[in-house]
N, C-alpha and C positions, 0 to 999 in steps of 0.2 A: 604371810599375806595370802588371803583366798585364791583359789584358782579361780580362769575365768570360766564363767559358766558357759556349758556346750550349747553354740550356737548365737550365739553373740557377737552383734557385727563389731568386725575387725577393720580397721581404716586399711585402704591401699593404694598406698599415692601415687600418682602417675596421672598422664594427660587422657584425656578420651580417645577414641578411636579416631582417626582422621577424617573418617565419611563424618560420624556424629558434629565433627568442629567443624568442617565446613557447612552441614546443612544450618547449624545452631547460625552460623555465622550469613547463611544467605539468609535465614529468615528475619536476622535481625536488622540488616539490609534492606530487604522489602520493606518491612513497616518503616524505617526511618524514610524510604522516599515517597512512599505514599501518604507517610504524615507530613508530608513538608509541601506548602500549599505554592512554589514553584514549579517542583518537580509534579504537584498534581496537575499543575497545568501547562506542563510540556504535556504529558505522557496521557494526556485524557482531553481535557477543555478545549483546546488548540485543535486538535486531531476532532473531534465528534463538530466544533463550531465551521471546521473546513467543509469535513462532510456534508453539513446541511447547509452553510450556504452554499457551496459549488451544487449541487440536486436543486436548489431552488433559482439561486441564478441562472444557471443552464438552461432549466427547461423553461423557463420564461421568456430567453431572448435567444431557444432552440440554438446554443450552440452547437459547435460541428467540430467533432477530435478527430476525425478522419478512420474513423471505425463501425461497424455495422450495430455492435452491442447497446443497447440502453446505459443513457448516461449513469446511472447508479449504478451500473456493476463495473464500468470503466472505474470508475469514483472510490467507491467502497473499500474496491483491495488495495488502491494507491492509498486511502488512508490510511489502510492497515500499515501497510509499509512505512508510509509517515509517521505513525507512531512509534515500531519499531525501532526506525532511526534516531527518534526524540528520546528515547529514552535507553539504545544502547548507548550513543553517542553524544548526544545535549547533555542529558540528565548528570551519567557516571563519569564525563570531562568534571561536572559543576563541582560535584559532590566529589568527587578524589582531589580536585585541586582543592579543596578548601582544607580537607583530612591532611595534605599533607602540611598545608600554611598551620593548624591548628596541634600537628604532631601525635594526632591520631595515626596515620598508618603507621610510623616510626614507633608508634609503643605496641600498635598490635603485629607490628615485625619483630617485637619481642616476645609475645610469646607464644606458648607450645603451638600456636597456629603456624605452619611452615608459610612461607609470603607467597609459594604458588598455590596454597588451602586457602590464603585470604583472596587473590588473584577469582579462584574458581568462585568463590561464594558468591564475590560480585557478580558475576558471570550469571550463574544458577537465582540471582535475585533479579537479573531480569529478569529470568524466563517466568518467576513467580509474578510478576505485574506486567508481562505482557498478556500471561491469563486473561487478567482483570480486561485489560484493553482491547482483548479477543472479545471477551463477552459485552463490554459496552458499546463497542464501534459495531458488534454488529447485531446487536441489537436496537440499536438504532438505523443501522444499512435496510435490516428486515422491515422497517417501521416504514422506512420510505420507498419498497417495495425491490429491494435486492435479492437474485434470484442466483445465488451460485453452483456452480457444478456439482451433482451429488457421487458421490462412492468413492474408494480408498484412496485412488489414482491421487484425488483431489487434496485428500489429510495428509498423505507421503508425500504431494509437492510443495503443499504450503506449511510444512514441517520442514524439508530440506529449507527452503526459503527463511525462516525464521531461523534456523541455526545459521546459516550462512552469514546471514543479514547483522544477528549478534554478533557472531564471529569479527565480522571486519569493520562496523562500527564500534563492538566495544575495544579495538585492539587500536583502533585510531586514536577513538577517547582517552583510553590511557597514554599512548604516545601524548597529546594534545597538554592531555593534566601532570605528565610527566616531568616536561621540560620547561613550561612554564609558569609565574607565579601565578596565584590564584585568581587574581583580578585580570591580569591579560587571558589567565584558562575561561574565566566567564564572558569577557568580551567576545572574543575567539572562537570558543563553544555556538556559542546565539549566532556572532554571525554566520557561519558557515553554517545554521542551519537555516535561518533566513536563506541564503543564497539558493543552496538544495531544493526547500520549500517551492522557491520561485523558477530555479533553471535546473533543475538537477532530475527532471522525469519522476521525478516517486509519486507524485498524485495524477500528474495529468502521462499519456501514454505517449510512448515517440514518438508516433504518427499529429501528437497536436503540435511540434515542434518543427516540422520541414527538414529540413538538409541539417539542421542542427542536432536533430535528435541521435545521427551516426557519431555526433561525438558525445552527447551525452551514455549514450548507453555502455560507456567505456565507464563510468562514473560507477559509484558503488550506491548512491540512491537511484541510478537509471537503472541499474541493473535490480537491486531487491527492487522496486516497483514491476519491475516487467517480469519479474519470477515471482510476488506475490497473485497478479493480474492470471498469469496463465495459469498458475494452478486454479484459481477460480473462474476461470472462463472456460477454458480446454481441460483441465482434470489432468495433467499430466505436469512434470518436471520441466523447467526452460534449463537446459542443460548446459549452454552458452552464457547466458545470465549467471549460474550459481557459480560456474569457473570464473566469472570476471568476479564474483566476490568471496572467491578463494583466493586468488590473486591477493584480492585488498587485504585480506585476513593473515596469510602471509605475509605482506610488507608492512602491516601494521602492525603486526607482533615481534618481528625481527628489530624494527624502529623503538618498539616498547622497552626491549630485553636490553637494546645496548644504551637507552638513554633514560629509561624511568628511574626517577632521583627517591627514594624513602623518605628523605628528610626537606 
């Protein structure tokens, strides 16, 4: 039998490298939620339709949040935040409780993906379509004349802020889609983020909420709305804020680890 000839590809089986399966794994993540005309409407429609109705409502019937700022830069970062929250938390509740009703996550817990590789992708496939949500919401905020903080102070705060903010919605989301079936995960999901939308500070600022807002700002939409607002208002870190959503990110992940079911 001939030899093989010098240089000749040789099979070598073995799995990829761990960085390579997770990125393959967040990206294939992001497009599955941004093709899914749901999840494109927590994480975009919802969030850009708040924004401009609240900038047009407002300044029509001159509401008053109890702050010095132009309604639109009050507005803008709370929707950033809002989206955020739609889409650590709405979204990856939706879509993991249905993965595990359908035995998706339990077959890709088989393989060479380790389950804290699949764990991170989700993770890292927010951050890929919070992008997107960055670049629409505020390019729509600019349109209606949002004027935020410029220099680094401002990108390092609303960087911690977005991590955090991932951090301890997405770690509730998976507690959430963990423990229960998929149909009570999607009731569940929606409503708690109705409730938040409406009483939980992430669009509107504590100051519009009176004596209420010292307990909202305990909340984990109070607190990423009031650490997305500062880094764009003041350029600087809300350092109180990002701990209360360290907090959430710790009990949300302790809760994930002893109760999220595979199957």
């Amino acid at each position: 039998m001939p030899e093989a000839a010098t240089g000749m590809f040789t099979p070598k089986p073995g799995s990829a490298p761990i960085t390579r399966q997770v990125v393959a794994q967040a990206l294939m993540e992001a497009k599955l939620m941004l093709r899914n005309g749901e999840q494109l409407l927590l994480a975009v429609v919802i969030p850009v339709m708040v924004l401009i109705g609240g900038v047009t409502a407002g300044n029509a019937i001159d509401l008053d949040l109890g702050a010095d700022q132009p309604l639109v830069d009050l507005l803008t970062p709370g929707v950033l935040a809002l989206a955020i929250m739609s889409t650590s938390f709405t979204s990856l509740a939706i879509a993991t409780g249905f993965e595990r009703r359908y035995g998706v996550i339990k077959r890709l817990g088989a393989s060479p993906l380790p389950r804290i590789g699949l764990l991170a992708g989700k993770v890292l496939a927010l951050g890929c379509v919070q992008l997107v949500q960055l670049f629409i919401i505020g390019a729509v905020g600019q349109i209606l004349g949002w004027t935020p903080a410029a220099g680094f102070g401002t990108v390092l705060a609303f960087f911690l802020a977005i991590a955090m903010g991932t951090l301890a919605f997405a770690s509730l989301g998976l507690f959430v889609a963990g423990v229960l079936r998929a149909e009570a995960t999607l009731a569940a999901a929606n409503l708690i983020y109705l409730l938040l939308l409406a009483g939980g500070a992430v669009v509107l600022p504590l100051t519009a909420y009176g004596a209420y807002g010292d307990v909202a700002r305990w909340l984990p939409s109070g607190a990423l709305g009031e650490a997305v607002r500062t880094a764009f208002l003041d350029g600087v870190p809300a350092w109180r804020d990002l701990g209360v959503l360290l907090i959430w990110a710790v009990l949300g992940s302790t809760l994930t680890a002893r109760t999220f079911k595979w199957e």
